[in-house]
N, C-alpha and C positions, 0 to 999 in steps of 0.2 A: 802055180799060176803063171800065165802066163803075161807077163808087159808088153805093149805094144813101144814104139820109139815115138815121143814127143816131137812136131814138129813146129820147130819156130817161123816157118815162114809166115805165118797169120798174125802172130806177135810184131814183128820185124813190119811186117803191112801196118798193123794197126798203130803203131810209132809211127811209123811218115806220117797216117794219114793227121793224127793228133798233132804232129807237129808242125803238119801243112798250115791245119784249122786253126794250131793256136799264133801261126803267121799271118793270117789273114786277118783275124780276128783284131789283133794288134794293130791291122793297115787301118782295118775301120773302125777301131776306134780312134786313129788320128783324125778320119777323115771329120770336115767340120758339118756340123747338123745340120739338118733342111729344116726351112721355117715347120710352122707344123697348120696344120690345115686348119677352119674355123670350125666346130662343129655341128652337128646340125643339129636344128632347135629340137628341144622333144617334150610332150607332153608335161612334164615335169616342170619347167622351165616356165612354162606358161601362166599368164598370170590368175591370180586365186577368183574365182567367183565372186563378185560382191558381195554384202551382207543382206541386201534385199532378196537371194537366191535362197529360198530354204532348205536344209537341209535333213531328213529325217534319216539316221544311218543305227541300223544294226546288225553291226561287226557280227556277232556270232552265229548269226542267219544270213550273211554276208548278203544282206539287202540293203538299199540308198532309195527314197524318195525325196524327190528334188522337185521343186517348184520357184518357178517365177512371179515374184511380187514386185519386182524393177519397174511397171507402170511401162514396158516396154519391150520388143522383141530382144533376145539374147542368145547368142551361139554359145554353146555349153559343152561341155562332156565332162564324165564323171575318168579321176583317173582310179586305177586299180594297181596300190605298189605290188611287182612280183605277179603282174595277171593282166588277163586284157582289159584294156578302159572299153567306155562306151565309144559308139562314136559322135562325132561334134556333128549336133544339130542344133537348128533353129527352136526355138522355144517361145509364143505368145504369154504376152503380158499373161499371169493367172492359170498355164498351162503346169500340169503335174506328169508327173512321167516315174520310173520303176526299173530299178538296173537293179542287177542281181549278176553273183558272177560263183563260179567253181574256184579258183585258185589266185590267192594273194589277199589283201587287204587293202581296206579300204585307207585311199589316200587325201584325194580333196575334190571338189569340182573345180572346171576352169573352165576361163573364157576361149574360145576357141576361132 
């Protein structure tokens, strides 16, 4: 059989460059941190539906009816953890409405 000859230069490259990155690496992490951004509000976040909103929800048919009894207009959307929410709309006193979704579970309503 026959060996061919082992060539170090890729090795010998691959050392600088490791030891470039672990110099650097060391500059930033002296360097000192930057404030950190606010983030932005998300569906989640937002606050919970009141108890006048009813809620009729079954998880294994992954359907929500939701009705308003608040005596009053309300912007609403249903959220869906892991899947799309409905979107935030207006809703009349005693109006009923029907969210259905493919993927995630059901999480809460919120005001919107």
């Amino acid at each position: 059989m026959k060996h061919g000859k082992r060539s170090t230069t890729g090795r010998t490259a691959a050392s600088a460059l490791l030891a470039t990155g672990l110099g650097l690496g060391l500059t930033l992490a002296a360097a000192p941190a930057a404030p950190a951004a606010p983030a932005a509000p998300s569906a989640s976040a937002a606050p919970t539906a009141p108890a006048c909103v009813k809620r009729d929800v079954v998880k294994h048919r992954k359907y929500v009816k939701v009705t308003n009894q608040c005596g009053r207009a309300m912007h609403l959307k249903v959220v869906i953890d892991w899947g799309n929410d409905s979107p935030c709309l207006t809703y009349q006193n005693g109006e009923q409405w029907e969210w259905t979704w493919g993927r995630g579970s059901y999480g809460k309503v919120v005001t919107c």
